[in-house]
C-alpha positions as CSV (number, residue, x, y, z in Angstrom):
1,X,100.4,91.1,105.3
2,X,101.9,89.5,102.0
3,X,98.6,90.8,100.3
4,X,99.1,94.3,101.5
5,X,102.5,94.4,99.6
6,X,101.5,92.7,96.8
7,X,98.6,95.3,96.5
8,X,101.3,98.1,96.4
9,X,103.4,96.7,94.1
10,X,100.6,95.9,91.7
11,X,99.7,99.7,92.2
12,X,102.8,100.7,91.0
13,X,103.7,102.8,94.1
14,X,101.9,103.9,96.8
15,X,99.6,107.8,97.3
16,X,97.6,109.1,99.9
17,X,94.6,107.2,99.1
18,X,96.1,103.5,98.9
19,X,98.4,103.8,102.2
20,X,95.5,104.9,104.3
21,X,93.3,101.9,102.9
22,X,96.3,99.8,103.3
23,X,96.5,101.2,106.7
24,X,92.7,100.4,107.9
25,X,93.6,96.8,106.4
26,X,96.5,96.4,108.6
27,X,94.2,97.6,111.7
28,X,91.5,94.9,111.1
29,X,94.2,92.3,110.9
30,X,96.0,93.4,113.9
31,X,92.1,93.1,115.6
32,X,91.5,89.8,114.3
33,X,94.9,88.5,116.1
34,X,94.1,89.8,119.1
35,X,90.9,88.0,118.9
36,X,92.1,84.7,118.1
37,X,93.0,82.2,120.6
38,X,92.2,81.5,124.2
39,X,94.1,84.4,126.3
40,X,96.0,83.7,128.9
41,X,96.2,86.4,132.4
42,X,99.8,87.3,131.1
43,X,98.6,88.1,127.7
44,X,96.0,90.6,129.6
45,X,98.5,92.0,131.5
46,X,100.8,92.3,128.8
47,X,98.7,94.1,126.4
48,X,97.8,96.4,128.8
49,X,100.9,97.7,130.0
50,X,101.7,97.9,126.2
51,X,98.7,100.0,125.2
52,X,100.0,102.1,128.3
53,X,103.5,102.6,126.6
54,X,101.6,103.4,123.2
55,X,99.9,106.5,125.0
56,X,102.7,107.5,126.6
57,X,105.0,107.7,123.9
58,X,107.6,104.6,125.5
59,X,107.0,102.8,122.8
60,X,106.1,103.9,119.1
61,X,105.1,100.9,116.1
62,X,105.6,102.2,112.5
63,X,103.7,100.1,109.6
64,X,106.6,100.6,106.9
65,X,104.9,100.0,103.4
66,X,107.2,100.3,100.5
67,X,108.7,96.7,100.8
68,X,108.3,93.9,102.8
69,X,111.2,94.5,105.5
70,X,112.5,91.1,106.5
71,X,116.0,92.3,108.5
72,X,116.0,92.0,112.6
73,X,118.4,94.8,113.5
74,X,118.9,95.9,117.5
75,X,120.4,99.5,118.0
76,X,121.4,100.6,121.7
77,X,122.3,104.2,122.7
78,X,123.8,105.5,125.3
79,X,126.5,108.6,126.2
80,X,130.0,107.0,126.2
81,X,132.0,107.9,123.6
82,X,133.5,104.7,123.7
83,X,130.5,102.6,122.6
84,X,127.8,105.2,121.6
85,X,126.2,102.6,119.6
86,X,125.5,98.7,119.9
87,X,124.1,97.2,117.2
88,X,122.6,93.2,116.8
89,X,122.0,92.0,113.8
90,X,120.9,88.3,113.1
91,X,117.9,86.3,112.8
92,X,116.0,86.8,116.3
93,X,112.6,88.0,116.0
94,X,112.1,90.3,119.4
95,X,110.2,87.7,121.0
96,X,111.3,85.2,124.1
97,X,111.5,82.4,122.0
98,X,113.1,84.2,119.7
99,X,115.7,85.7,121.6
100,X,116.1,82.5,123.9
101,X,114.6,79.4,122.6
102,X,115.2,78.7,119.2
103,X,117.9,78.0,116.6
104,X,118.8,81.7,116.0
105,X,122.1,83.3,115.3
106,X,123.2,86.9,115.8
107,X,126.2,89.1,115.9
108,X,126.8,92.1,118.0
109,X,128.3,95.3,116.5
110,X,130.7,97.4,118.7
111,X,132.9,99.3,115.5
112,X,131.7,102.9,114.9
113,X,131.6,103.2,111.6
114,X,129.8,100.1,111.7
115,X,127.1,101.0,114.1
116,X,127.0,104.8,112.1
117,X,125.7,102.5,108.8
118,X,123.1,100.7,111.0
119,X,121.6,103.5,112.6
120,X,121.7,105.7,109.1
121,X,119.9,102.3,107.4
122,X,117.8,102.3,110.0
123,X,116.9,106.1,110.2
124,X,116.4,106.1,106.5
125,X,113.8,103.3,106.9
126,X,111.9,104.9,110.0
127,X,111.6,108.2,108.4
128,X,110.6,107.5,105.0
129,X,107.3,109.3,103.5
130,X,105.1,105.3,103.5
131,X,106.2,104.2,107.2
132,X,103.2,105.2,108.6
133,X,102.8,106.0,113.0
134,X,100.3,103.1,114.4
135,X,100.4,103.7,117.9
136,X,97.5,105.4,118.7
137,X,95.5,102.8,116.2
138,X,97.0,99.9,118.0
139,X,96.8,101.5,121.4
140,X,93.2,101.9,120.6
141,X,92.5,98.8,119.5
142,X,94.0,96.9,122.7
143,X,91.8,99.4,124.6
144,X,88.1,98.2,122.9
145,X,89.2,95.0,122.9
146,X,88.9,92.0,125.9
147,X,92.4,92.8,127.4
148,X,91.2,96.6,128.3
149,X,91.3,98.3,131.9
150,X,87.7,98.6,132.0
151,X,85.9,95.1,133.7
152,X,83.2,93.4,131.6
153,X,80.1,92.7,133.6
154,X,80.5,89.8,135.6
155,X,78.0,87.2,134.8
156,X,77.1,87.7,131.4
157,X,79.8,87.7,128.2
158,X,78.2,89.0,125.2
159,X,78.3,90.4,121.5
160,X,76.3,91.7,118.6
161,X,74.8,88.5,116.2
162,X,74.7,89.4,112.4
163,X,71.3,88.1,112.5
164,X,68.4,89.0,115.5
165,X,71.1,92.3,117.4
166,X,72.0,90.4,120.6
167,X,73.8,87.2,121.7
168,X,74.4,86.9,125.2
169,X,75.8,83.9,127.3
170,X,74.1,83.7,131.2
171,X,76.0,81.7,133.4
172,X,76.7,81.8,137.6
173,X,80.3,82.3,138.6
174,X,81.3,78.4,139.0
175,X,79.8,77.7,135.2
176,X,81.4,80.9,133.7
177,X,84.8,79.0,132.6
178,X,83.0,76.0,131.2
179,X,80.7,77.5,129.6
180,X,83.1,79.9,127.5
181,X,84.9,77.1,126.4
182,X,81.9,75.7,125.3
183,X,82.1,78.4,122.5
184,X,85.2,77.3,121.8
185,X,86.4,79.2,118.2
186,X,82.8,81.2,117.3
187,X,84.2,83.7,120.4
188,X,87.4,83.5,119.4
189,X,86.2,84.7,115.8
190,X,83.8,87.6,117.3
191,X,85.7,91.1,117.5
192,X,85.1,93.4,120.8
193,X,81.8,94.6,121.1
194,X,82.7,98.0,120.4
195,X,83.8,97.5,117.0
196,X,80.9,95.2,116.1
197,X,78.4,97.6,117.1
198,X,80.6,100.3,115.2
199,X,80.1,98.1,112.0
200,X,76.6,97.7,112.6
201,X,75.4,100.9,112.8
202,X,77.4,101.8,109.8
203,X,75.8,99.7,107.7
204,X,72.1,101.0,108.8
205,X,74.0,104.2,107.8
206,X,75.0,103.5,104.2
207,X,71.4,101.7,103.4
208,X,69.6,105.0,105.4
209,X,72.1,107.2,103.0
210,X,71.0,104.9,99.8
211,X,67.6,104.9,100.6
212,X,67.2,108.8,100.8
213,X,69.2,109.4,98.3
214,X,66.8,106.7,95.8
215,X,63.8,108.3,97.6
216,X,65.1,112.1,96.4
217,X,66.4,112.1,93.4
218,X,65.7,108.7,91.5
219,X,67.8,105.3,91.3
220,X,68.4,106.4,87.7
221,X,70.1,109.1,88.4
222,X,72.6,107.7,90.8
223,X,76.1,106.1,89.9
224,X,77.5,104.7,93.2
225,X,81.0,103.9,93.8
226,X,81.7,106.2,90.7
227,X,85.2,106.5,89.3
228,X,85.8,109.3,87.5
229,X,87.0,109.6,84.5
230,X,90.8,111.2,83.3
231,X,91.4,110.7,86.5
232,X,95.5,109.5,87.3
233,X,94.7,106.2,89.5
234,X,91.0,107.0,89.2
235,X,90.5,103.9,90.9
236,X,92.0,104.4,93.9
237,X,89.3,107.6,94.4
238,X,86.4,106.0,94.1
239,X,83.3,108.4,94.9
240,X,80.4,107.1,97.0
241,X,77.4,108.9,94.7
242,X,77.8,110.5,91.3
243,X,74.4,112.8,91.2
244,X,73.3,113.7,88.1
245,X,70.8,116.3,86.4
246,X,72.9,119.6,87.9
247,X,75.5,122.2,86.0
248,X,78.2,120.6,87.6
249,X,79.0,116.9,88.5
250,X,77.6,116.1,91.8
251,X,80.0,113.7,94.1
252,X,78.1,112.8,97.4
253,X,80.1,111.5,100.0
254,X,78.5,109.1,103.1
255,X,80.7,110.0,106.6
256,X,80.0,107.8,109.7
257,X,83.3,107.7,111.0
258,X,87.2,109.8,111.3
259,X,88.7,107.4,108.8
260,X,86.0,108.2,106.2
261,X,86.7,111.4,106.6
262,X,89.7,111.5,106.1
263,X,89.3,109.1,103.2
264,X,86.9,111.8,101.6
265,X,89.3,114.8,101.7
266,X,91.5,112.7,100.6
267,X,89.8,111.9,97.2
268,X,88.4,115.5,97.1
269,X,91.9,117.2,96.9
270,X,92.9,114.5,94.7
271,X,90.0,115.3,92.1
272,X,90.4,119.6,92.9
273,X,94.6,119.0,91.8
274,X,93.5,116.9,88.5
275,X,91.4,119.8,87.7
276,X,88.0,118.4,87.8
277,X,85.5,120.8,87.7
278,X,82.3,119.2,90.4
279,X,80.3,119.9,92.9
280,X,80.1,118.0,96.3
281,X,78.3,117.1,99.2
282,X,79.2,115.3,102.7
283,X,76.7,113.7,104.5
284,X,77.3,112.2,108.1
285,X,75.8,109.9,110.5
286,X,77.1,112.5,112.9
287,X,79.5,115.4,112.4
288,X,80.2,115.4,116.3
289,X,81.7,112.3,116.6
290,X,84.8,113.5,113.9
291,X,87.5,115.1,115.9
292,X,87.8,118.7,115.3
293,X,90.8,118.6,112.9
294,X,89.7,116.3,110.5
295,X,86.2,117.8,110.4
296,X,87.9,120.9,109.1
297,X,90.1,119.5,107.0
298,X,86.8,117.9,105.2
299,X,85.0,120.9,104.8
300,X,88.0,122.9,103.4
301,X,87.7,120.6,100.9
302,X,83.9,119.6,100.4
303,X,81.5,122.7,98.6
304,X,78.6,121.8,101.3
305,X,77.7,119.3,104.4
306,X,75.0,118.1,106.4
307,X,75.8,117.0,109.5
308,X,73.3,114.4,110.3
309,X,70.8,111.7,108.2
310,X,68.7,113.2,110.6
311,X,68.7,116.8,108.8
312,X,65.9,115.6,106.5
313,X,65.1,118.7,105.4
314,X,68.3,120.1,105.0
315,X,69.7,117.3,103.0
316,X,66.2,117.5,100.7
317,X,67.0,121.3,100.5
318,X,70.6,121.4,100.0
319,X,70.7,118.2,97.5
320,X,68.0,119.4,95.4
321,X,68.9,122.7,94.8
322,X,71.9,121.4,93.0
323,X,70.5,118.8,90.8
324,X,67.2,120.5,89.8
């Protein structure tokens, strides 16, 4: 998390671009703590009632990004006009331990003016442009991970290897506990299934992308990850293909997932406001699986998609009328 902020600050401020990456970072190290360890039944149960609260809207997590925020402040409402507001302030992260076990002081803050400051420092925070809504990202993630509702298959535990596809552990019920301990820390490194075979398939998708794109046009005329130039933060908009050999710049975007796409627009209304003047594609592994909004969003800002790596013909058509 220390890295995240760092990153920022070394940015000199935060844009669109650099809070959503920030964002996806802070995902994949909330997944890799829910990963580690050896679960307990209460951590099961616990996670799911939380991802429970998530959808429901009892409970909504905000992933503040300006500055690291290091103060533990409590705030109770309720209607009395003698003690609207109750306010702790002290050094008790909202854990048990925390709150019960440990060496922590904290005050308690009855005054009304008093309370008025703390909710008005603490509105402040909680609304600010860079504390970003997680709740549905962290709801999700409990939900494809080994604490969700749905049962794995009895008998057999299993994952996606890096190396041959598929790992999978056989065992009757009376070995099942010894022999997932006999993995010991390579399971507790593994991420849920879902996301591994997410990754996996992306990855086929970005070589397929390179591949056609090599097989089209030429390796030489292909600049990937292409920052373009006069550009304010050009770095932070990194474009997947620059294409050339057309009247205009050609920037090629690859899409397998929502937060690529959103990633693209992103970058392509930052290069439309600097007043570049380019040409672009979007190519997806499937424009189906992008909810509605964010596919529209996209094309409002690409010139011209096609929807699938599958479109062979399209893509040839489309591609090569621009750079020929």
């Amino acid at each position: 998390i220390r890295d995240l902020y760092r990153t920022a600050s070394e940015q000199g401020g935060l844009d669109n671009a650099s809070a959503l990456r920030l964002k996806m970072q802070f995902a994949a190290h909330l997944r890799e703590q829910i990963t580690l360890g050896i679960p307990t039944g209460a951590d099961e149960k616990g996670l799911r009632k939380l991802a429970k609260q998530l959808v429901a809207g009892q409970v909504v997590v905000k992933l503040f990004l300006p500055y690291p925020l290091h103060a533990k402040l409590y705030l109770l409402f309720r209607d009395d006009a003698n003690n609207p507001i109750t306010g702790f302030v002290g050094s008790s992260n909202l854990t048990l331990s925390g709150l019960s076990k440990q060496g922590e002081l904290n005050v308690d803050v009855l005054e009304h003016d008093a309370t008025n400051k703390l909710s008005k420092w603490f509105s402040e925070r909680w609304t600010e442009r860079w504390s970003l809504d997680v709740s549905k990202d962290l709801a999700e993630l409990i939900e494809n991970s080994w604490a969700r509702e749905q049962a794995i298959p009895p008998y057999h535990i299993y994952f996606i290897a890096e190396d041959d596809g598929e790992f999978f552990l056989d065992s009757t019920a009376d070995e099942l506990g010894a022999n997932v301990l006999r993995l010991g820390q390579a399971l507790t490194r593994v991420h849920d299934l879902t996301f591994l075979n997410r990754v996996r398939v992306e990855s086929t998708f970005y070589e397929d992308l390179r591949e056609k794109l090599h097989a089209l046009v030429g390796e030489e005329r292909l600049t990937e990850g292409y920052v373009v130039p006069d550009v304010p933060n050009a770095h932070d908009y990194p474009v997947d293909y620059f294409v050339s050999g057309g009247a205009s710049p050609l920037y090629l975007f690859g899409v397998p997932n929502r937060d690529k796409a959103r990633l693209s627009t992103i970058i392509l209304q930052h290069l439309v406001r600097t007043g570049q003047d380019f040409d672009s594609m979007v190519v997806f592994q499937n424009a189906a699986d992008v909810p509605r909004a964010d596919l529209s969003r996209l094309m409002n800002a690409a010139n011209d998609m096609i929807d699938s790596l599958d479109a062979t013909d399209d893509f040839e058509r489309k591609l090569l009328r621009r750079v020929k």
